[in-house]
C-alpha positions in Angstrom: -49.9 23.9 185.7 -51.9 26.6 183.8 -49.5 26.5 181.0 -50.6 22.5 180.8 -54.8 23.6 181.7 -54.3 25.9 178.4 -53.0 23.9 176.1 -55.5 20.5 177.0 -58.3 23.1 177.1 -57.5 24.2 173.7 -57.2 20.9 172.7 -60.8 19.7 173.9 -61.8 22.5 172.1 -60.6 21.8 168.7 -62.0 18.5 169.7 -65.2 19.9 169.8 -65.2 21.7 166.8 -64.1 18.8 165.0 -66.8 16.4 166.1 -69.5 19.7 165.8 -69.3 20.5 162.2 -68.9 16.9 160.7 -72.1 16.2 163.1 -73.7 19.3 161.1 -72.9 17.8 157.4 -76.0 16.2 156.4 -77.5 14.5 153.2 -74.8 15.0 150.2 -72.5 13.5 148.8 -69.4 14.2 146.3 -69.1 13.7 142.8 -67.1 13.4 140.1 -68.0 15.9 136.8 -70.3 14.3 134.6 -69.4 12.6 131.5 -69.5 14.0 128.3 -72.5 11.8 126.7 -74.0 12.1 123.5 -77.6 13.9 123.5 -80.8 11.9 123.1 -82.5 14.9 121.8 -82.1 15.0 117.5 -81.6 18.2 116.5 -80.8 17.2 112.7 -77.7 18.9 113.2 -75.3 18.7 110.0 -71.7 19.3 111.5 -69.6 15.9 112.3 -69.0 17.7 115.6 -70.7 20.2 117.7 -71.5 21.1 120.9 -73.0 23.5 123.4 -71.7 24.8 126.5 -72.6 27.4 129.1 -70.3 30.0 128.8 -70.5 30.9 132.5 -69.7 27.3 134.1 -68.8 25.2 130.9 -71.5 23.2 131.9 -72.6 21.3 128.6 -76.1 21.4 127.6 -75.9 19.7 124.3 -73.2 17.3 122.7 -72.2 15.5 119.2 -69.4 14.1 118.5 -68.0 16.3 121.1 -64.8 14.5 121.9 -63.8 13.4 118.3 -60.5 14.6 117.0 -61.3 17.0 113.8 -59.6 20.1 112.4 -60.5 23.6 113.9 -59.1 25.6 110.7 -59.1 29.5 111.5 -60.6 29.0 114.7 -57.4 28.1 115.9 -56.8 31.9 116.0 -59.0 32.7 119.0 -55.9 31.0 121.4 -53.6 33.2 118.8 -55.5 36.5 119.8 -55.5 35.3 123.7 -51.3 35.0 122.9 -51.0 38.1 121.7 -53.3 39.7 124.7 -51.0 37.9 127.3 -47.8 39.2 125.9 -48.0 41.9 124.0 -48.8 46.0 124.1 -52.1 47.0 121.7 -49.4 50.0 120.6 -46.2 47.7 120.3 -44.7 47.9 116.6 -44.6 44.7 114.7 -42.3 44.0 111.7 -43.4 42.1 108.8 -41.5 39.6 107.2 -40.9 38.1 104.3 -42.0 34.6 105.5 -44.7 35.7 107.5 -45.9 36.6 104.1 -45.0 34.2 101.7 -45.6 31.3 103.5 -49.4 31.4 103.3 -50.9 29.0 100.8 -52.3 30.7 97.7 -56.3 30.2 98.3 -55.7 31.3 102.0 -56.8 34.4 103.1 -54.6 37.4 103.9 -54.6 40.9 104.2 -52.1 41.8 101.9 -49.4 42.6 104.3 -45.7 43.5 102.9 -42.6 42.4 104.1 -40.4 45.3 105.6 -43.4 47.4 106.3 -44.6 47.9 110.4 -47.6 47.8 112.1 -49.2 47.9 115.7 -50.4 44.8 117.8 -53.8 46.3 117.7 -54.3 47.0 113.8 -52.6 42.9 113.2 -55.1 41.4 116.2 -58.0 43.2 114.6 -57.5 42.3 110.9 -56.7 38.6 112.5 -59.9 38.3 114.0 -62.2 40.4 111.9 -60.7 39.3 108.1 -59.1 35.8 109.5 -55.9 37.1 107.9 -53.2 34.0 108.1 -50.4 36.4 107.4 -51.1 38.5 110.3 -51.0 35.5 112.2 -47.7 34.4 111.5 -46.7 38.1 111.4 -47.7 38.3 115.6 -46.5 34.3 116.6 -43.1 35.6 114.9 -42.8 38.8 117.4 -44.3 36.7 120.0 -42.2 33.9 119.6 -39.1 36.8 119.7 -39.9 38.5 122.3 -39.8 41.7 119.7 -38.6 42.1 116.1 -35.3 40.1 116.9 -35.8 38.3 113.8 -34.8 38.9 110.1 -37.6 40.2 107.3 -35.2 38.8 104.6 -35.5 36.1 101.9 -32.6 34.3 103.0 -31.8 30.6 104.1 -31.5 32.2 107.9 -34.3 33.9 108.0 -36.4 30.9 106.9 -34.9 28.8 109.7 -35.3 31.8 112.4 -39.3 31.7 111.2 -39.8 27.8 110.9 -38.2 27.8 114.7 -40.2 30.6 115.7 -43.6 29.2 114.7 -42.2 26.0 116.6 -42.4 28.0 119.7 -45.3 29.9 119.3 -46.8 26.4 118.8 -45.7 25.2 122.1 -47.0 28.3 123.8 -50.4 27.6 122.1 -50.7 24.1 123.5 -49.6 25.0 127.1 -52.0 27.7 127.1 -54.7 25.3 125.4 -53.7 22.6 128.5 -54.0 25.7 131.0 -57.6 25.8 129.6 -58.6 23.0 129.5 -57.9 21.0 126.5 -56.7 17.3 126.8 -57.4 16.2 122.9 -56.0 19.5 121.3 -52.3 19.6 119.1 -50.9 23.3 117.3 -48.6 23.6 115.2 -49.6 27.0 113.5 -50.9 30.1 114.5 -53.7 30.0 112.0 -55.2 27.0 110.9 -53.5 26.2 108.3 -54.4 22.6 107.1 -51.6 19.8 108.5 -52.4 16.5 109.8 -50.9 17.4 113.1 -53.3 20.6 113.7 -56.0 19.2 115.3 -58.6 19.7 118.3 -62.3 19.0 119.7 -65.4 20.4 119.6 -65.6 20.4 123.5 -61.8 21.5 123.6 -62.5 24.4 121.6 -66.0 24.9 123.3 -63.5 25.2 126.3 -60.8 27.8 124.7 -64.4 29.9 123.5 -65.5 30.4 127.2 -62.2 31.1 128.3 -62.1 34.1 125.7 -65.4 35.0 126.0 -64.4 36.2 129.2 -61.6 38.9 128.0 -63.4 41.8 127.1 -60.7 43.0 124.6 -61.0 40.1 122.6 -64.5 40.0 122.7 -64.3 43.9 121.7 -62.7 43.0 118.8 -64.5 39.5 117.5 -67.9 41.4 117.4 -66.7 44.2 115.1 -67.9 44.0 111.6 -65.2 45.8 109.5 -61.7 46.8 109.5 -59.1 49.3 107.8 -55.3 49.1 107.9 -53.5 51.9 107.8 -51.0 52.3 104.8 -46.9 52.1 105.6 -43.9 52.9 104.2 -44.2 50.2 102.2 -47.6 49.7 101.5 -49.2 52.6 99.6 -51.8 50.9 97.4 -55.5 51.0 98.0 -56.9 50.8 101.5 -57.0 47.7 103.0 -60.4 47.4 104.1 -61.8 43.6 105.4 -65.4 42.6 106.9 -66.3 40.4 109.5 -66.8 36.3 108.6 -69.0 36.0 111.2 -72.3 35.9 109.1 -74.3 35.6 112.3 -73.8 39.2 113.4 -74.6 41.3 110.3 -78.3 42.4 110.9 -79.3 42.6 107.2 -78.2 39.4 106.6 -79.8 36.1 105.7 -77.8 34.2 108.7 -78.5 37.1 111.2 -79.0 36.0 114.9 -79.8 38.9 116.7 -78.0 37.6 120.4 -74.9 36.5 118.4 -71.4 38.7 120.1 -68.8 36.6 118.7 -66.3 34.9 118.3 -64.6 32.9 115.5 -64.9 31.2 112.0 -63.0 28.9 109.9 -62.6 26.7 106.3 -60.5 24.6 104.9 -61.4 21.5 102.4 -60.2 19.2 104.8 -61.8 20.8 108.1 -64.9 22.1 106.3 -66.9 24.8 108.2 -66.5 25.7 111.3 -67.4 28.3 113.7 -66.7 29.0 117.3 -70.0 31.0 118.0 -71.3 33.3 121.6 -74.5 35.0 121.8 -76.2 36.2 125.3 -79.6 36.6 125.9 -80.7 37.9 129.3 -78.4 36.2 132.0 -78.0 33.5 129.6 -74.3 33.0 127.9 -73.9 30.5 125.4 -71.1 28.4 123.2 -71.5 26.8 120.1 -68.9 25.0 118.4 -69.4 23.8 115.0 -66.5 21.8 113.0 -66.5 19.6 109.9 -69.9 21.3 108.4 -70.8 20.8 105.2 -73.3 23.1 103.1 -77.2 21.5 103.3 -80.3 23.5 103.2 -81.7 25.1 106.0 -85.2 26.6 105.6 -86.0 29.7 107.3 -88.0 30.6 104.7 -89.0 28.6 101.5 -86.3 30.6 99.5 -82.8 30.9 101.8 -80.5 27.9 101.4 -77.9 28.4 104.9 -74.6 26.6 105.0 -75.2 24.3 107.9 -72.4 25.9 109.9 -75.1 28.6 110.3 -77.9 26.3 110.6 -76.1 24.5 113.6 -75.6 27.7 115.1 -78.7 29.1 115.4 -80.8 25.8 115.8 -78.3 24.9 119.3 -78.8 28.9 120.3 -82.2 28.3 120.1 -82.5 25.0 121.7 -80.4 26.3 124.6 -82.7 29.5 125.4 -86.1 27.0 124.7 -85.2 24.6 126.8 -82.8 26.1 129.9 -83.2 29.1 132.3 -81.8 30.0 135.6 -83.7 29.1 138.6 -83.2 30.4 142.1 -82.0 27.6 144.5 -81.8 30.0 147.2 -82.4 33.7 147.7 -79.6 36.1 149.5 -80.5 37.6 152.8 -82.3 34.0 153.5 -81.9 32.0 156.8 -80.3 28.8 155.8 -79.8 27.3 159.5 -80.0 27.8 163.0 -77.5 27.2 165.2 -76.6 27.6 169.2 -73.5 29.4 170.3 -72.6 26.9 173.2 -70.8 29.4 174.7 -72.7 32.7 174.1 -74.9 34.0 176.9 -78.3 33.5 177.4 -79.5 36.5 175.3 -77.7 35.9 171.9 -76.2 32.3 171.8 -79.8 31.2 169.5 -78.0 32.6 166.4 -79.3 32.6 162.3 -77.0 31.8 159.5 -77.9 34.1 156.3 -77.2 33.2 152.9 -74.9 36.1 151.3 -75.4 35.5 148.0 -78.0 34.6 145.2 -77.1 30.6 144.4 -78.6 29.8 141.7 -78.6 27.1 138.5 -79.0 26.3 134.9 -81.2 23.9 134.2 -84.2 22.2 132.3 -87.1 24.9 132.1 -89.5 21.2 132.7 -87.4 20.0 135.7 -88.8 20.3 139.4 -86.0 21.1 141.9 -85.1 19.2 144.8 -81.5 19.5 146.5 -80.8 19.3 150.0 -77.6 21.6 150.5 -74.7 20.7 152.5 -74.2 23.1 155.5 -70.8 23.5 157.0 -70.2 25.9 159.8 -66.7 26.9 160.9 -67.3 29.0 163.8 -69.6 28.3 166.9 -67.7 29.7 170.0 -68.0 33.5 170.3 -67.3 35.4 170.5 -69.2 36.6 166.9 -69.6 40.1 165.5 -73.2 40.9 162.9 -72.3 39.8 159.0 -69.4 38.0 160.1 -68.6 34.5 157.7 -69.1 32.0 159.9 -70.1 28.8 157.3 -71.0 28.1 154.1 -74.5 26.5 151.7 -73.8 24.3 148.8 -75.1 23.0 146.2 -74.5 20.0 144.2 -76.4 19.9 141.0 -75.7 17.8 137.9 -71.9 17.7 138.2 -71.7 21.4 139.1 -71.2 23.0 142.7 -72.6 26.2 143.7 -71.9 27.5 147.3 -72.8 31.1 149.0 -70.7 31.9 152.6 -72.8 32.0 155.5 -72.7 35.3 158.1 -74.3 36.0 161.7 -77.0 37.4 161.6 -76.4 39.1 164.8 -73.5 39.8 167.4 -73.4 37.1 170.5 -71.1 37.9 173.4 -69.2 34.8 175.2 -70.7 34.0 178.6 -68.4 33.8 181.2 -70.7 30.9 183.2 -70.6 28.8 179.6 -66.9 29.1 179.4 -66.6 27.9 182.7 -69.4 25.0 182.4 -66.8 23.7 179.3 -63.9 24.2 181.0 -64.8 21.7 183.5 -66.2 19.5 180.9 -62.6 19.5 179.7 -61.2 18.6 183.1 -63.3 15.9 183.8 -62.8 14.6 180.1 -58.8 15.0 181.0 -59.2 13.3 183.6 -61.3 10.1 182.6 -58.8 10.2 179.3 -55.9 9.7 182.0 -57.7 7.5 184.2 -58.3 4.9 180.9 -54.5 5.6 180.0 -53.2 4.9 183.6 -55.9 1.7 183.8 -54.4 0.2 180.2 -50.6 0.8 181.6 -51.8 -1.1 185.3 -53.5 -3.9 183.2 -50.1 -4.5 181.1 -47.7 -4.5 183.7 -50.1 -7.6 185.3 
C-alpha cells in the first residue's frame, strides 16, 4: 500500500508540474527565421551581390542579391584555411609537387613554390591567406586529401591522376564542411578559386563560412597580417619570397584604409570580378561583408581617389551597419524577472524571486522603441531550493533571433512539512474521485 501511495503521489505531482509551468508561459509565440529579403534602403552599392551580417548571430542587417548563385574566386580559400586548421599540425611538413605547381593558370597568383622542396603547414596557410597563393592551396588540399605526403611530386601520368583524385576529395571535404556551416547554394571543386563553371557559391553562404571563421582565432591571426616571408629550401635558393596582404582595407596609409577592418579574404577572376570577404569590429559590434561580382566605379572620398567598388561596398555597408545598429539592453543581470510561490516551502521562504543571470541583450535599429514581453518558463517549484540555484529560464524573441538568460533563486526555501502533507491529501482525494469516475464509467457499461 505505500509502495502504491508513492508512486500515485509522484504521479499527481508531475501532474502538477505539468499543468504549473504551461499555466506560467504567457504572451509569445514561435517563429520561424526570417527570410532573406532584399533591403529597401539604396545604398548605391556596385557589387551584383552583397550582403551584411552580424558576425555574432548571423543575423542579417543588409541584403542584395544575397542568394544569387555567383563565383567566390580566392575567397574560396577561407574554408581551405579552416581545412587545414581541422586537420593538420602548424609544424607538420608538407611536400610540394609538381602538379601542385604547374597546374595553376599562368595570370594566377603564386608564390613561387618548387616541386620537391618542403615546407611547414604554418608558412603554406600564411602565404595562402596573406599572398592568395593558388599553388599553396593545391600544395595543402594534396597533403590533406593524403592524409600526409603519400603522394608522388613527379611529372608522371600517376602522379597526375593521384592529384586530379586528390583535389576531388579535398573538394568533397570543402562542401561537407560548407553544409556543416551552413551553406545550401554553395558547390567546390578547388581549393582556390580557380575559375570553373562548377565553383560557385552566395553572398549569404559565404557571409555564413566568414562568421564561422571569424570565430577561430588562428585564422583570424593570420588573415589580418600584412606581409609574409618564406623561408628558402633545399630547392629553392633564389631571392626571398616576400608577399603583402590583398586586403587593401587594412593597410593604414592607404587610400582604402578602414580603420575597424581585422580580416578576412579577397578574390579576382575575369569571370567572378571582385570580391571580398571583409570583418571589422567596432566596440561590441562584429560585422560581415561580402562582396562578389564587383566591378571598378568611382568612389569619392575625396575629389581625387577613384576606389574599386569592392572597397567602396565595404566600407559604405561597415558604415551603414555602425550608423544605423547598436546593442540595446533587453534586460539587466542580477534583475528580478518573476515572482513565484513555492507551494510547498514554509511560511518564511515559499514567496521566492527569480533573477536574471545574465545580460540579454539585442541588435537592433538605433530608431526602434523596444517592446517584447519574454516568455518565462520555470522548471522547479517544489523545494526544496538552495540560493543561485537554476530554477527557469527568460527569453526573448526578437526579429527571428532568440535570446534567453537561466533563471536562479534568489534565496534558499526549506519544504514545509504541513504543505507536503496538505498535497498529499490533495492527491488522495484526487485518487480517489479519479477512481470513483473510473468505477462509475465501468457500472454505467455493464447496464
Amino acid at each position: 500500500m505505500k509502495t502504491f501511495y508513492n508512486l500515485i503521489y509522484k504521479f499527481l505531482i508531475a501532474f502538477l508540474i505539468f499543468s504549473f509551468v504551461f499555466g506560467i508561459q504567457t504572451n509569445y509565440a514561435s517563429s520561424l527565421p526570417e527570410e532573406l529579403n532584399e533591403n529597401d534602403t539604396d545604398l548605391e552599392l556596385y557589387a551584383e551581390g552583397c550582403i551584411l551580417l552580424n558576425a555574432d548571430n548571423k543575423k542579417v542587417l543588409y541584403n542584395k542579391n544575397g542568394t544569387e548563385k555567383l563565383y567566390p574566386a580566392s575567397t574560396t580559400k577561407i574554408i581551405t584555411g579552416l581545412l587545414v586548421l581541422d586537420n593538420c599540425n602548424l609544424t607538420d611538413m608538407v611536400n610540394v609537387s609538381y602538379f601542385a605547381v604547374n597546374s595553376v593558370p599562368a595570370t594566377y597568383t603564386t608564390i613561387n613554390l618548387t616541386p620537391g622542396e618542403s615546407l611547414s603547414v604554418k608558412d603554406l596557410l600564411y602565404v595562402l591567406m596573406i599572398a592568395s597563393a593558388n599553388d599553396a592551396a593545391f600544395v595543402l588540399a594534396e597533403y590533406i586529401a593524403n592524409k600526409g605526403n603519400n603522394y608522388l611530386l613527379d611529372s608522371s601520368n600517376d602522379a597526375k591522376t593521384k592529384f586530379d583524385d586528390s583535389i576531388k576529395i579535398f573538394s568533397d571535404m570543402m562542401n561537407k564542411k560548407a553544409r556543416e556551416i551552413g551553406c545550401t547554394n554553395t558547390n567546390f571543386v578547388n581549393p582556390n578559386g580557380i575559375h570553373n563553371e562548377n565553383h560557385y557559391s552566395t553572398a549569404y553562404d559565404m557571409a555564413l563560412i566568414g562568421c564561422y571563421a571569424y570565430k577561430n582565432d588562428m585564422l583570424m591571426s593570420i588573415a589580418k597580417q600584412m606581409s609574409y616571408s618564406l623561408p628558402n629550401t633545399e630547392f629553392y635558393t633564389g631571392e626571398i619570397r616576400k608577399c603583402r596582404s590583398t586586403n587593401s582595407l587594412l593597410y593604414e596609409n592607404g587610400e582604402y584604409y578602414f580603420p575597424y577592418a581585422n580580416g578576412l579574404k579577397t578574390g579576382y577572376t575575369d569571370p567572378a570580378g571582385y570580391c571580398i570577404v571583409a570583418s571589422c569590429k567596432k566596440d561590441e559590434l562584429n560585422l560581415i561583408v561580402v562582396i562578389l561580382n564587383s566591378k571598378v566605379a568611382s568612389y569619392t572620398q575625396t575629389n581625387e581617389n577613384k576606389y574599386t567598388s569592392r572597397e567602396a561596398d565595404c566600407i559604405r555597408l561597415f558604415n551603414y551597419g555602425f550608423n544605423c545598429y547598436e546593442y540595446k539592453n533587453l534586460i539587466s543581470s542580477e534583475s528580478i524577472a518573476t515572482s513565484t510561490t513555492i507551494i510547498n516551502g514554509n511560511k518564511n521562504s515559499r514567496h521566492l524571486d527569480l533573477i536574471v543571470k545574465d545580460d540579454i541583450t539585442a541588435l537592433v535599429p538605433k530608431d526602434e522603441m523596444l517592446d517584447i514581453t519574454p516568455k518565462i518558463t520555470i522548471y522547479k517549484f517544489l523545494a526544496p531550493i538552495a540560493e543561485g540555484e537554476v530554477i527557469g529560464r527568460i527569453t526573448y524573441n526578437y526579429n527571428g533571433q532568440t535570446y534567453f538568460s537561466d533563471l536562479i533563486a534568489s534565496h534558499d526555501v526549506t519544504s514545509s512539512s504541513y504543505a507536503n502533507f496538505i498535497i498529499a491529501l490533495f492527491i488522495i482525494f484526487l485518487v480517489l474521485l479519479i477512481l470513483v469516475i473510473i468505477v462509475s464509467k465501468r457500472n454505467k457499461k455493464s447496464k
